[in-house]
mmCIF file of the C-alpha atoms, coordinates in Angstrom:
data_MODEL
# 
_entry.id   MODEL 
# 
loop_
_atom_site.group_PDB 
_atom_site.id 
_atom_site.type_symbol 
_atom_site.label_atom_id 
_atom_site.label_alt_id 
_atom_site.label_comp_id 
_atom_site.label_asym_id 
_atom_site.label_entity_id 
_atom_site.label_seq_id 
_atom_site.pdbx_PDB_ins_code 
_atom_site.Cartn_x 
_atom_site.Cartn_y 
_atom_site.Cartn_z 
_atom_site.occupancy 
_atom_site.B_iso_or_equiv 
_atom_site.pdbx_formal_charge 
_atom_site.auth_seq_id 
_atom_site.auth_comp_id 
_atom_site.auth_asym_id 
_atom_site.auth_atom_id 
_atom_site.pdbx_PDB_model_num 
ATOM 1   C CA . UNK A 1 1   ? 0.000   0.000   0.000   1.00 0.00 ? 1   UNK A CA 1 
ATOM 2   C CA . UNK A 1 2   ? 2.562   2.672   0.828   1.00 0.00 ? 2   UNK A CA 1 
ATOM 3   C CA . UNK A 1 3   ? 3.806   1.544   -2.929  1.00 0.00 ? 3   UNK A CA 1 
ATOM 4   C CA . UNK A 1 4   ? 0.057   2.496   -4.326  1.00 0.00 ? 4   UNK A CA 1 
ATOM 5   C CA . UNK A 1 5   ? 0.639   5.796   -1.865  1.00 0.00 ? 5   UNK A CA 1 
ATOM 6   C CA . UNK A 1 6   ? 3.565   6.960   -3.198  1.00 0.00 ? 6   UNK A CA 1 
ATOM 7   C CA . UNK A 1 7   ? 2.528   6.991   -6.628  1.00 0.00 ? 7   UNK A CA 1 
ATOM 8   C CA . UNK A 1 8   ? 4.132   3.469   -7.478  1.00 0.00 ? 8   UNK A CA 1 
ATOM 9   C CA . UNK A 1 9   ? 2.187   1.066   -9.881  1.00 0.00 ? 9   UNK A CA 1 
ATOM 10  C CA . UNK A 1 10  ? 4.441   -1.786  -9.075  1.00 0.00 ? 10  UNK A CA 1 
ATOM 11  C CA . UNK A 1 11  ? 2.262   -1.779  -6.009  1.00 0.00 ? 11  UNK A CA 1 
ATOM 12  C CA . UNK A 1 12  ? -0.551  -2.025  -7.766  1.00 0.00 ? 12  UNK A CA 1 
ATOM 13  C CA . UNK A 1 13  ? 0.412   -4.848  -9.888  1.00 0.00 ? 13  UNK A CA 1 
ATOM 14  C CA . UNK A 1 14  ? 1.806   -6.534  -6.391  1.00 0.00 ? 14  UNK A CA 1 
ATOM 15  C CA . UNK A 1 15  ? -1.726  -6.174  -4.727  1.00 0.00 ? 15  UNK A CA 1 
ATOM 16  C CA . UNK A 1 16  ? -3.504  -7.507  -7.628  1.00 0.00 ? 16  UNK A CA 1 
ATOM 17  C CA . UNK A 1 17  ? -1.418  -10.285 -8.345  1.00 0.00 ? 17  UNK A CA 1 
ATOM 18  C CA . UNK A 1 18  ? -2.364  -11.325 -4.789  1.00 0.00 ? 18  UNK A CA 1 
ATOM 19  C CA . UNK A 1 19  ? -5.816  -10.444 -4.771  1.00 0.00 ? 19  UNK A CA 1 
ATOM 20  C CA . UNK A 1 20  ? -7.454  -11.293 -7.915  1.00 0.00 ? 20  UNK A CA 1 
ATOM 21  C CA . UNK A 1 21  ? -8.252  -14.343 -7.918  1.00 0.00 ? 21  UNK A CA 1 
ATOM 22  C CA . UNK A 1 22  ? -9.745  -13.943 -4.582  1.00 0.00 ? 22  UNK A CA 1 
ATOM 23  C CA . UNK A 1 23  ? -11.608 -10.963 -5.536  1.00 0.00 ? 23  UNK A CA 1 
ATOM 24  C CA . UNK A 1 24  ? -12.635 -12.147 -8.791  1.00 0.00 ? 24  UNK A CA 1 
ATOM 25  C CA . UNK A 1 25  ? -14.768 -15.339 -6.790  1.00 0.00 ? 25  UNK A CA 1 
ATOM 26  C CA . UNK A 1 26  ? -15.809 -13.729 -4.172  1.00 0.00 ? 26  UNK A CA 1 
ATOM 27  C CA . UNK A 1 27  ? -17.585 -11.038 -7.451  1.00 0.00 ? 27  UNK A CA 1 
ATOM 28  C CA . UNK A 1 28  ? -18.506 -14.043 -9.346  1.00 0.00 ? 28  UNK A CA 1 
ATOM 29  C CA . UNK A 1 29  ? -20.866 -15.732 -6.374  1.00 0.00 ? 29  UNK A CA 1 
ATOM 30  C CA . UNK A 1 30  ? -22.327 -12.289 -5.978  1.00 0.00 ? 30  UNK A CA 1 
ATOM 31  C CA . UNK A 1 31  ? -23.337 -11.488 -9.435  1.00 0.00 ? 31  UNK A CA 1 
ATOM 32  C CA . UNK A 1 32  ? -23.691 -14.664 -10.766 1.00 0.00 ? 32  UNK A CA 1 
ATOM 33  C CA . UNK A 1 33  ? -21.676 -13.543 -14.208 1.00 0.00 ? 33  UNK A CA 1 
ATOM 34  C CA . UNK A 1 34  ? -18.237 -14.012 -15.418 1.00 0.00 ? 34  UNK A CA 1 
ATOM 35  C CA . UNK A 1 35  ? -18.179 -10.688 -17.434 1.00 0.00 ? 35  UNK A CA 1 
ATOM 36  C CA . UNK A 1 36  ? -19.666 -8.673  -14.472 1.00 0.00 ? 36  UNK A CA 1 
ATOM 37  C CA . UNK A 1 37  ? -17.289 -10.215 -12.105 1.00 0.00 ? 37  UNK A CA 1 
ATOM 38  C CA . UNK A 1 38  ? -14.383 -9.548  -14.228 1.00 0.00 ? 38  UNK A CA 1 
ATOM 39  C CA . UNK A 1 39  ? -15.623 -5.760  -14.260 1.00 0.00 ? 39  UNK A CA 1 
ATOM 40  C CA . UNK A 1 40  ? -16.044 -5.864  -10.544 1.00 0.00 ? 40  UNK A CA 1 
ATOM 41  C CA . UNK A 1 41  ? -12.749 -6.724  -10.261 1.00 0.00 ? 41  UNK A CA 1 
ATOM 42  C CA . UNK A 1 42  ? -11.164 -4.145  -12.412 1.00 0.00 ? 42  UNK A CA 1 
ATOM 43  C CA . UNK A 1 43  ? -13.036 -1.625  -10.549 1.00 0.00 ? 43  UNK A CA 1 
ATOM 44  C CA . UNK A 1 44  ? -12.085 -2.883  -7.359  1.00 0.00 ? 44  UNK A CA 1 
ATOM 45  C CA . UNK A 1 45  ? -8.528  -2.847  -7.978  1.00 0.00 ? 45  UNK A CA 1 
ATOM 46  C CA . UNK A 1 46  ? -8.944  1.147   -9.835  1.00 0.00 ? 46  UNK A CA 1 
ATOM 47  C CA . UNK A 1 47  ? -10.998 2.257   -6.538  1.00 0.00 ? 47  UNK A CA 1 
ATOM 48  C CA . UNK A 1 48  ? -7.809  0.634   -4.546  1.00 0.00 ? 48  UNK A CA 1 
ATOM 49  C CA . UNK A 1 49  ? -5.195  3.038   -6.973  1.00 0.00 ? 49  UNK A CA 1 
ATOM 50  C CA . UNK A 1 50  ? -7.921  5.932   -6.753  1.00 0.00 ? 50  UNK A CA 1 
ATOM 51  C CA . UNK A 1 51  ? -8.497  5.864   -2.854  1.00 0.00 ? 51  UNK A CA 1 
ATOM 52  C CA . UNK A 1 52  ? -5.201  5.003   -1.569  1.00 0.00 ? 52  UNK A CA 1 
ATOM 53  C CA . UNK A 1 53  ? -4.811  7.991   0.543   1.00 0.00 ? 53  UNK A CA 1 
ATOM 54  C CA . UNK A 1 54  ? -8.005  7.224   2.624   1.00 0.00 ? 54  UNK A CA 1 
ATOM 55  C CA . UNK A 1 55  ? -5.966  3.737   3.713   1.00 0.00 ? 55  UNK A CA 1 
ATOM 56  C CA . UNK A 1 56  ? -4.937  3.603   7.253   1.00 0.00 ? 56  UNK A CA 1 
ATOM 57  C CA . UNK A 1 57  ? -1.822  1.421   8.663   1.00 0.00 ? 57  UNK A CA 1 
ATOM 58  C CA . UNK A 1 58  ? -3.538  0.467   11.345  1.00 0.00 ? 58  UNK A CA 1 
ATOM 59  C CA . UNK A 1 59  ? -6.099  -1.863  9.212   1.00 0.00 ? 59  UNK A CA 1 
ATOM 60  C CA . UNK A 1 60  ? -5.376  -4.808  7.079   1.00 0.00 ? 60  UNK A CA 1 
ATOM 61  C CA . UNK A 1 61  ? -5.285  -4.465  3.149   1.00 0.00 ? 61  UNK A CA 1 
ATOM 62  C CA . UNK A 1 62  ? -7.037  -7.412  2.695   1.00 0.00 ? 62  UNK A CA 1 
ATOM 63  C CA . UNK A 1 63  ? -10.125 -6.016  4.738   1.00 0.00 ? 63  UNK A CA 1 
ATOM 64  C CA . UNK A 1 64  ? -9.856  -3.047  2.744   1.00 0.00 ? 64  UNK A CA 1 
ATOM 65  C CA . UNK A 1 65  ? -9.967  -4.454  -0.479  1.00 0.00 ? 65  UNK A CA 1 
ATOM 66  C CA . UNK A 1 66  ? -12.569 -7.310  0.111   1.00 0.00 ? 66  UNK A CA 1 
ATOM 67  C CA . UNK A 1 67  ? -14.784 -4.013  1.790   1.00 0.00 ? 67  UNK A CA 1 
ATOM 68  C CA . UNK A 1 68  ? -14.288 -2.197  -1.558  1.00 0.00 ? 68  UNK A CA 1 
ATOM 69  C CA . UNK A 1 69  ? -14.945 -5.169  -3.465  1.00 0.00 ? 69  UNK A CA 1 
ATOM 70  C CA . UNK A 1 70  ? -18.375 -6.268  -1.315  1.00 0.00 ? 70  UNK A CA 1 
ATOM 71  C CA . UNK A 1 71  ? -19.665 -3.010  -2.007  1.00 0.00 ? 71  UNK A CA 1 
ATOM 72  C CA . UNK A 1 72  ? -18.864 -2.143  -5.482  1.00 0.00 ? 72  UNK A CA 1 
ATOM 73  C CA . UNK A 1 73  ? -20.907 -5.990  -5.756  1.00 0.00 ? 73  UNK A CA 1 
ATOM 74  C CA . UNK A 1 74  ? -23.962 -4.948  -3.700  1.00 0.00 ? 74  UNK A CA 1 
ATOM 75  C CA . UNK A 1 75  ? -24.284 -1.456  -6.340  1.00 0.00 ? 75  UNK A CA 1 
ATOM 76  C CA . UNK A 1 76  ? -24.094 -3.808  -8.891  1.00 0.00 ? 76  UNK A CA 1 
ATOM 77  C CA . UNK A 1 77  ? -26.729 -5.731  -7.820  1.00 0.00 ? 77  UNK A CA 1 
ATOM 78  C CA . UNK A 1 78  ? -29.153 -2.985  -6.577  1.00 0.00 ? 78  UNK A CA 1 
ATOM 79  C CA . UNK A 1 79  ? -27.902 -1.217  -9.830  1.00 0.00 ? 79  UNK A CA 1 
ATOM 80  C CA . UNK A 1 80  ? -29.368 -4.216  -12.489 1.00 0.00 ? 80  UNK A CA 1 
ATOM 81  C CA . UNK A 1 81  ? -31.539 -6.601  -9.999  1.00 0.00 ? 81  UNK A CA 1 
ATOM 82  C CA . UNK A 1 82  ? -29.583 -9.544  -10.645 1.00 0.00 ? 82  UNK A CA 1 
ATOM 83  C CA . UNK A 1 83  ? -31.054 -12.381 -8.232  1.00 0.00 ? 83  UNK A CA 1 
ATOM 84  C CA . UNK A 1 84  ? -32.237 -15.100 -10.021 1.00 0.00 ? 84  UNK A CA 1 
ATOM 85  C CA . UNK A 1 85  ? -28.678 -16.351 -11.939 1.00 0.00 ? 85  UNK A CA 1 
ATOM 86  C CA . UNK A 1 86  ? -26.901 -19.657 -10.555 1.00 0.00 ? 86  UNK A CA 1 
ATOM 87  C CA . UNK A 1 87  ? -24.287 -19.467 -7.717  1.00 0.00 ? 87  UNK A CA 1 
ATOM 88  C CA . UNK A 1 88  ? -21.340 -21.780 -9.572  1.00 0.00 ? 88  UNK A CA 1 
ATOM 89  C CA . UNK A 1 89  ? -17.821 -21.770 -8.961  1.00 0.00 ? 89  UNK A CA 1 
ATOM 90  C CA . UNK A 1 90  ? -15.052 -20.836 -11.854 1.00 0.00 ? 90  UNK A CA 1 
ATOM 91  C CA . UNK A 1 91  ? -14.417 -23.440 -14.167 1.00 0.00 ? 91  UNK A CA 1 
ATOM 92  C CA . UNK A 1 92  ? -11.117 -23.692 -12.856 1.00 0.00 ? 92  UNK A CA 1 
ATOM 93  C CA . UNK A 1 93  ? -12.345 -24.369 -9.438  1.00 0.00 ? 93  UNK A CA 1 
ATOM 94  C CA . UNK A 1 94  ? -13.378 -27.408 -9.924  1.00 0.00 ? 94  UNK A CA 1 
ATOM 95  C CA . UNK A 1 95  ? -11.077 -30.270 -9.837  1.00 0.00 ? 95  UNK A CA 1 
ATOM 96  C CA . UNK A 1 96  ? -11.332 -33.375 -12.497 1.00 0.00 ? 96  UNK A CA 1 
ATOM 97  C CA . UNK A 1 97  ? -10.950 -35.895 -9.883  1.00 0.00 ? 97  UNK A CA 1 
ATOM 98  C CA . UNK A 1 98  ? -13.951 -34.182 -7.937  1.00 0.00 ? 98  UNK A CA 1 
ATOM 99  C CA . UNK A 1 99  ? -16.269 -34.610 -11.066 1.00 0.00 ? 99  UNK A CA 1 
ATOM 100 C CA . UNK A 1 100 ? -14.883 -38.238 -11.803 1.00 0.00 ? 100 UNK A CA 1 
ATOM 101 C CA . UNK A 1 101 ? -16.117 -39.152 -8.171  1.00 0.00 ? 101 UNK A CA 1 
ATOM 102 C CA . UNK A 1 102 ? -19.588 -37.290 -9.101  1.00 0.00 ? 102 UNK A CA 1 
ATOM 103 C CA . UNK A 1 103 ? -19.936 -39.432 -11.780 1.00 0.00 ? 103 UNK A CA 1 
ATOM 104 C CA . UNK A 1 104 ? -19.248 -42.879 -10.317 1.00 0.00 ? 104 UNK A CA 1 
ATOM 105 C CA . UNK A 1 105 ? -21.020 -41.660 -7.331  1.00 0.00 ? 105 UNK A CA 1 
ATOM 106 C CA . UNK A 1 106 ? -24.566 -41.184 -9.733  1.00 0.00 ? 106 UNK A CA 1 
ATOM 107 C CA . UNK A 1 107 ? -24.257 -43.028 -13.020 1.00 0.00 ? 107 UNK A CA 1 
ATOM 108 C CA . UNK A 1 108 ? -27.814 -42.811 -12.581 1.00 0.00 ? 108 UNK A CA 1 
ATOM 109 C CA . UNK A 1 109 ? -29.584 -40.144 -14.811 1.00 0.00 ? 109 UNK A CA 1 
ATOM 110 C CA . UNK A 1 110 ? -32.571 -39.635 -12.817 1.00 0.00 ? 110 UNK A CA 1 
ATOM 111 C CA . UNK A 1 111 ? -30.219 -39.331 -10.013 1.00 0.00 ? 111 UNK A CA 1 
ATOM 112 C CA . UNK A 1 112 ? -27.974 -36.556 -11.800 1.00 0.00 ? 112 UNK A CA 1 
ATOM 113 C CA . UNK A 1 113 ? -31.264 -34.750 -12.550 1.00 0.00 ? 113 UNK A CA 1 
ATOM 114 C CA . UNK A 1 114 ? -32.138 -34.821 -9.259  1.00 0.00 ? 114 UNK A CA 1 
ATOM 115 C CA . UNK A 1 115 ? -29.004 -33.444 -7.857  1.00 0.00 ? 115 UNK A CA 1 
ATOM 116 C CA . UNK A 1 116 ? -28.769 -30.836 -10.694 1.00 0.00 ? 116 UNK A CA 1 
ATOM 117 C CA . UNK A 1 117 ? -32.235 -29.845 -9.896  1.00 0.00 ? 117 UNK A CA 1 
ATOM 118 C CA . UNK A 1 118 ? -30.941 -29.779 -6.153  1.00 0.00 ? 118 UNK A CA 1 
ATOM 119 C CA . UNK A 1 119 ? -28.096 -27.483 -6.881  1.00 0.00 ? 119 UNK A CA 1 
ATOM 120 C CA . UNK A 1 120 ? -30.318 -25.276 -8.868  1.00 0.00 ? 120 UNK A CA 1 
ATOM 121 C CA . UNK A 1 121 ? -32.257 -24.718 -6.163  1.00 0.00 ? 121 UNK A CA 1 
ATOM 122 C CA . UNK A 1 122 ? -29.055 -24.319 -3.485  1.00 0.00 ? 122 UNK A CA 1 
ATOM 123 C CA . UNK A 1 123 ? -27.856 -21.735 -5.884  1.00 0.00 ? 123 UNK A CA 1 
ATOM 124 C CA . UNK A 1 124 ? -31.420 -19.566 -5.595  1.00 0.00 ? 124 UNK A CA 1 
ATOM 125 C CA . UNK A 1 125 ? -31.929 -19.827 -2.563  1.00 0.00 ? 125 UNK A CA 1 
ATOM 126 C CA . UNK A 1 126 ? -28.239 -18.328 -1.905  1.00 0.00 ? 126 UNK A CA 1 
ATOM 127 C CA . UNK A 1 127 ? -28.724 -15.477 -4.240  1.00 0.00 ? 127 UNK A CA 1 
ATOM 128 C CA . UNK A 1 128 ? -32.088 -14.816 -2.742  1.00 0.00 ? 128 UNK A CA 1 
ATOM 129 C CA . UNK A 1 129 ? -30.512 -13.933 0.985   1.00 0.00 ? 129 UNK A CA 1 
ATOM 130 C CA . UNK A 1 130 ? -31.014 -10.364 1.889   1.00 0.00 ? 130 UNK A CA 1 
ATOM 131 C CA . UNK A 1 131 ? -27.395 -9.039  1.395   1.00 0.00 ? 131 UNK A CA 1 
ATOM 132 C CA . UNK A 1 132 ? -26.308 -8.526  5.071   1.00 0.00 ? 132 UNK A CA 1 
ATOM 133 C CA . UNK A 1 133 ? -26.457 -12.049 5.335   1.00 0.00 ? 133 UNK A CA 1 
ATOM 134 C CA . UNK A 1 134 ? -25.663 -12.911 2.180   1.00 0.00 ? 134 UNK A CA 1 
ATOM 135 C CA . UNK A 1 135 ? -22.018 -11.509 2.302   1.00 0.00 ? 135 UNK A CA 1 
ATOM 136 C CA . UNK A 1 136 ? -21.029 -12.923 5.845   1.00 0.00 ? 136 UNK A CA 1 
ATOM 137 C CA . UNK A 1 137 ? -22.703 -16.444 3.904   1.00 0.00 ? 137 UNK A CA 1 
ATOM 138 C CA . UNK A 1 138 ? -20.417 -16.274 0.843   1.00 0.00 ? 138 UNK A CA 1 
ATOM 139 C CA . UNK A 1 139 ? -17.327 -15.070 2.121   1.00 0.00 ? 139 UNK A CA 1 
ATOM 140 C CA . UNK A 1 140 ? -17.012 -17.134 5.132   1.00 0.00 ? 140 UNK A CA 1 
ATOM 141 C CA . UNK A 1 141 ? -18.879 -20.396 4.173   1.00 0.00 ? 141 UNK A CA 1 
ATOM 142 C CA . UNK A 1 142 ? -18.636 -20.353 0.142   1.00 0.00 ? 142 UNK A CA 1 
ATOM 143 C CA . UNK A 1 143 ? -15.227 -18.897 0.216   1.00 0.00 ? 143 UNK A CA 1 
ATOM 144 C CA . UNK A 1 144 ? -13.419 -19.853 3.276   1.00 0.00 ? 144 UNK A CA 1 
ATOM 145 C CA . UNK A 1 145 ? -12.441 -16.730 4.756   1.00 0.00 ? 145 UNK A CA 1 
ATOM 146 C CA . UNK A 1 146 ? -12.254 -16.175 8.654   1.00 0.00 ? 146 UNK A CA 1 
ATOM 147 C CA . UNK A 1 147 ? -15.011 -14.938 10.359  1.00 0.00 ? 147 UNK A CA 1 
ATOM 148 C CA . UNK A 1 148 ? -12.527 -12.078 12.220  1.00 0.00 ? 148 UNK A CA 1 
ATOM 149 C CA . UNK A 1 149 ? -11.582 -11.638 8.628   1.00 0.00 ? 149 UNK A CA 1 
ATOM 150 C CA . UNK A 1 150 ? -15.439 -10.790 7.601   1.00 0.00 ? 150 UNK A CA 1 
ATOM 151 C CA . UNK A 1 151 ? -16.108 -8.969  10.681  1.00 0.00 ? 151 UNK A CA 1 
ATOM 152 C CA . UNK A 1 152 ? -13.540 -6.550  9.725   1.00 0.00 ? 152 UNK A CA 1 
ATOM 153 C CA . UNK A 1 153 ? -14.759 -6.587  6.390   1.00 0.00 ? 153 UNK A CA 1 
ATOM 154 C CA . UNK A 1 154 ? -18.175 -5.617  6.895   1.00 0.00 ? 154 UNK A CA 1 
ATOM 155 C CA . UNK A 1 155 ? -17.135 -3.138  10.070  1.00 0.00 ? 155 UNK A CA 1 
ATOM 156 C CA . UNK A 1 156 ? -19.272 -5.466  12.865  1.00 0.00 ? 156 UNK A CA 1 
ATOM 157 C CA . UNK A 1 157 ? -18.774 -7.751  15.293  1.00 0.00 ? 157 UNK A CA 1 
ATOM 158 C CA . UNK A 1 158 ? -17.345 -11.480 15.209  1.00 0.00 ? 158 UNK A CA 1 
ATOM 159 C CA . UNK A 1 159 ? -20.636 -12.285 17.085  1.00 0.00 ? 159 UNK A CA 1 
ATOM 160 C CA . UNK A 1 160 ? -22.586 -9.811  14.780  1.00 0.00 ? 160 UNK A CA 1 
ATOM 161 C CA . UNK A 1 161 ? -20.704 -12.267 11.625  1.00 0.00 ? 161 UNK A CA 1 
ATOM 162 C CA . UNK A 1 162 ? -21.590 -15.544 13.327  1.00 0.00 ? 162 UNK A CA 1 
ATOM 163 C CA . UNK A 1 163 ? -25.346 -14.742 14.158  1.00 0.00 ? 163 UNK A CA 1 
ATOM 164 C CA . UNK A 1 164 ? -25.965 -13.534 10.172  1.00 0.00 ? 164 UNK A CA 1 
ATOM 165 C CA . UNK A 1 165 ? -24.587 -17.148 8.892   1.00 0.00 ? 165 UNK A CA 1 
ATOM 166 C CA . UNK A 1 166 ? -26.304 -18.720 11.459  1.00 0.00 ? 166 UNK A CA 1 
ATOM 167 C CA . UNK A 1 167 ? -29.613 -16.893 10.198  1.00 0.00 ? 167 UNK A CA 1 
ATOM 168 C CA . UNK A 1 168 ? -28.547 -17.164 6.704   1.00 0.00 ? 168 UNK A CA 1 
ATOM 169 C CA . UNK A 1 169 ? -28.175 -21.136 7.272   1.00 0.00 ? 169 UNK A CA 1 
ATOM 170 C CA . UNK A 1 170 ? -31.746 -20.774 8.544   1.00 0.00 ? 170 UNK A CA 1 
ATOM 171 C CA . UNK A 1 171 ? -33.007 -19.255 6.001   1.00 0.00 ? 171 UNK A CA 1 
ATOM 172 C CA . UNK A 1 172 ? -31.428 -21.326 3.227   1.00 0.00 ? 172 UNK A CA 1 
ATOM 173 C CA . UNK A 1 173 ? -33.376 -24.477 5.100   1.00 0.00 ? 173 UNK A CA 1 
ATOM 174 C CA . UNK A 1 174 ? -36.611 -22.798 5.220   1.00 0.00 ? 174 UNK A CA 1 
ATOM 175 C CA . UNK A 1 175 ? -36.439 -22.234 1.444   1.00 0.00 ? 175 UNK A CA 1 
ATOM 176 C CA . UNK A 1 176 ? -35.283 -25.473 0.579   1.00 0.00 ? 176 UNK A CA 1 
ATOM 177 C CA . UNK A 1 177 ? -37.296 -27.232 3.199   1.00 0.00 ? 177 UNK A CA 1 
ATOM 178 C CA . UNK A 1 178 ? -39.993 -25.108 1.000   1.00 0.00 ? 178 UNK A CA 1 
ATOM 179 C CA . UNK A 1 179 ? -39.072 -26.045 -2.553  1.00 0.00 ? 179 UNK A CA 1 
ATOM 180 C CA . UNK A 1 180 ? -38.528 -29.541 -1.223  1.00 0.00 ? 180 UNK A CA 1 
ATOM 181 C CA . UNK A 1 181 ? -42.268 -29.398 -0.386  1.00 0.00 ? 181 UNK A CA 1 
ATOM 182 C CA . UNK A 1 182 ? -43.644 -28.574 -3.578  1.00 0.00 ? 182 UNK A CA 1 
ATOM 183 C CA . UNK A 1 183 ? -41.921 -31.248 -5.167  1.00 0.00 ? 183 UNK A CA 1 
# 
């Protein structure tokens, strides 16, 4: 950061090199679209070189960034209304071995329709979450992150972090509990 501060774009590159991937998922489960995500990444990494100056030492760049990032992804979605895409990870993210096991797991058809039909449903019910739970839900759960890391992100508690993804959890049952129903 004091390399983005000081004018520097090797900083820049440094940060984003580290970050993008990262940033670029966390974008994708949000919006639901590789091109948007990609976009949402750019512009998380320009409002990074833009805003430098506003950074303070005594937080963590990582916090900083995923902040940025979370809310340049919540405009975007109160910006177009996109809630009803699937929640799937990058291609990349998914390992061969994992979908060789999948397969010999359920060589079944009706039983791959089933669980496609049950991921569908995973994936709206996710996007559906009001977005104060939503975040804590993807970045902590989906993603893996810490939930110290989240609570710093989102400027709350740990306990503020852990009661949203237990509510989230709560409300993902409900609706599939729901859906399950009308089956």
């Amino acid at each position: 950061m004091q390399a983005i501060q000081q004018g520097r774009e090797s900083g820049l590159v440094d940060l984003m090199r580290t970050y993008r991937e990262p940033i670029f998922r966390l974008a994708y489960r949000y919006v639901h679209s590789e091109a948007d995500a990609t976009d949402l990444t750019q512009a998380t990494f320009l409002k990074v070189w833009q805003k430098a100056d506003r950074f303070r030492p005594k937080g963590r760049v990582k916090s900083w960034i995923f902040a940025i990032a979370a809310n340049l992804c919540r405009d975007h979605l109160r910006r177009t209304k996109y809630r009803q895409r699937t929640i799937l990870p990058p291609a990349q993210d998914i390992a061969y071995e994992d979908m060789q096991a999948a397969g010999k797991a359920q060589e079944e058809p009706s039983a791959l329709l089933q669980s496609a039909e049950s991921l569908q449903a995973i994936e709206t019910a996710i996007a559906r979450l009001p977005q104060k739970l939503k975040f804590p839900f993807v970045y902590c759960v989906l993603e893996d992150h810490a939930y110290d890391e989240c609570a710093e992100v989102i400027g709350r508690s740990r306990k503020t972090v852990e009661t949203r993804i237990y509510r989230a959890r709560k409300q993902l049952q409900s609706a599939l509990e729901a859906e399950k129903q009308k089956s």
